[in-house]
N, C-alpha and C positions, 0 to 999 in steps of 0.2 A: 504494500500500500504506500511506504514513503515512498519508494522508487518512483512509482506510477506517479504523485506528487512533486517531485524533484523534476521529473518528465516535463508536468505540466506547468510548471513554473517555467521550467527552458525557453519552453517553445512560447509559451507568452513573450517571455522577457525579448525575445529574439523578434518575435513579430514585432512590438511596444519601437523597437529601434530603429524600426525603417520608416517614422514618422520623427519629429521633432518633437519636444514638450509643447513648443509653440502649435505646429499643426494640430496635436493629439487639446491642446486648449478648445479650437474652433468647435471640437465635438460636444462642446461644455453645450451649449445651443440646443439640446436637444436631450437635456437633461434636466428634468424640474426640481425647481431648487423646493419648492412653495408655492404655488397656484395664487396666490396674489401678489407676489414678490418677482414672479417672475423664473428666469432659470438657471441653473450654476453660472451662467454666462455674466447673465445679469450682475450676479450675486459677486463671482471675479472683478468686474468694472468697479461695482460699488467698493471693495475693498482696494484697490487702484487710485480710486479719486480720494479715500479716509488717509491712506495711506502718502501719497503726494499730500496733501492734505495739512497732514499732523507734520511732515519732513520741514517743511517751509514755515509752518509755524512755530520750529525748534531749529530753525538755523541748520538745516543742514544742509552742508556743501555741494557747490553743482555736479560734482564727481558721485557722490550718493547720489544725490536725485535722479542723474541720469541709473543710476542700478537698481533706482525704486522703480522707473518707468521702465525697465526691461525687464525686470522678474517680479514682480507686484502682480501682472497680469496671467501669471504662469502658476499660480499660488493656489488653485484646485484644479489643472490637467490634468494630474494621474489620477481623479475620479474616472476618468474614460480610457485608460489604458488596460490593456487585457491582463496584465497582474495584479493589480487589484481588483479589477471585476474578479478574478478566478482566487483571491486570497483577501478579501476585503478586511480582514484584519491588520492589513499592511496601510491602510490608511490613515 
């Protein structure tokens, strides 16, 4: 049974690669975060804008900020990757 486990974590992790975090994000869109809230997409952005947000309002330097607007928005894509769909403990 682990074997068969080990297996199937491989072959996720391996499919998971031939996509970017960024691309595997877009699939956020199609995942409900909340039915009045909207969807993990949604939900990604809102924490993007809090996030810039709070950075500028603590002084932080334009070298952060540019790392908050490139990984801020990447900040629930492995909800849609195939290892943690197949191990959602790993979230």
């Amino acid at each position: 049974v682990i074997k068969a486990r080990f297996d199937d974590g491989a072959f996720y992790f391996a499919e998971d690669q031939k996509k970017s975090l960024r691309e595997h994000g877009k699939d956020l869109k199609n995942l409900v975060f909340e039915r009045e809230l909207g969807t993990m997409l949604d939900k990604s952005e809102r924490i993007s804008q809090i996030a810039l947000f709070l950075a500028q309002n603590l002084g932080v330097g334009e070298k952060e900020m540019e790392l908050i607007k490139h990984t801020a928005p990447l900040i629930k894509a492995d909800l849609v990757t195939g290892v943690v769909g197949q191990f959602p403990e790993l979230q």
